[in-house]
VMD Tcl script that draws the C-alpha trace (Angstrom):
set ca {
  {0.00 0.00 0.00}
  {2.94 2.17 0.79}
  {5.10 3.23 -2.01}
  {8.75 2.47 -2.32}
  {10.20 5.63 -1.65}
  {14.05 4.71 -1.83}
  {16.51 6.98 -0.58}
  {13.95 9.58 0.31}
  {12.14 7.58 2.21}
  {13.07 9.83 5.18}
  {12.87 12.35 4.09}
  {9.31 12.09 2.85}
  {8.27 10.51 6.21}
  {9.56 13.31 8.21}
  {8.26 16.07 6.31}
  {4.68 13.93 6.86}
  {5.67 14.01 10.31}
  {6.70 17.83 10.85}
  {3.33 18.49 8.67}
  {0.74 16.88 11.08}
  {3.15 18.23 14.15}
  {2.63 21.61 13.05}
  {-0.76 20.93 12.37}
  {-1.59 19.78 15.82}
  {0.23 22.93 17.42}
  {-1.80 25.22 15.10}
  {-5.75 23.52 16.35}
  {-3.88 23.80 19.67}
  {-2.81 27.55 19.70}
  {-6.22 28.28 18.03}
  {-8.58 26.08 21.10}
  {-5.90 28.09 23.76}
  {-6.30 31.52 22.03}
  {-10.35 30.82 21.90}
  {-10.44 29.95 25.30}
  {-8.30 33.25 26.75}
  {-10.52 35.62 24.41}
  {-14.01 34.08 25.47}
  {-12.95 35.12 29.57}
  {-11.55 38.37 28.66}
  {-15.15 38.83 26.94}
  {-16.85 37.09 29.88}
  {-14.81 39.74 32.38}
  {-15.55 43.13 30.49}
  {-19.34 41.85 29.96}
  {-19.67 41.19 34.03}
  {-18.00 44.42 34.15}
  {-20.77 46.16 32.56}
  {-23.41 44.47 34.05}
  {-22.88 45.77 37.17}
  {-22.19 49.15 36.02}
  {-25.34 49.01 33.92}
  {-27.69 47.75 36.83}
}
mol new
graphics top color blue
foreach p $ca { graphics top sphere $p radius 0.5 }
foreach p [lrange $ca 0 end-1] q [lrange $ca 1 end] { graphics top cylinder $p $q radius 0.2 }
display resetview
């Protein structure tokens, strides 16, 4: 199923490799950056509730 890839065989793998790592840190960043945004929202929206009310 896998084709012979030789002498770049290495190569080729670890490019796969640093691909789907870098992919994985990217979805990671993203869910971390998400998650820091939404309670800085969530703290300046209490914060005008109780101004407001």
């Amino acid at each position: 199923m896998m084709p012979d890839l030789g002498k770049y065989a290495f190569a080729v793998i670890g490019s796969y490799a640093a691909t789907a790592l870098l992919l994985v840190a990217l979805v990671a960043l993203s869910f971390w950056q998400r998650a820091r945004v939404k309670r800085a929202l969530d703290e300046v929206e209490a914060r005008q509730g109780k101004n407001d009310g």
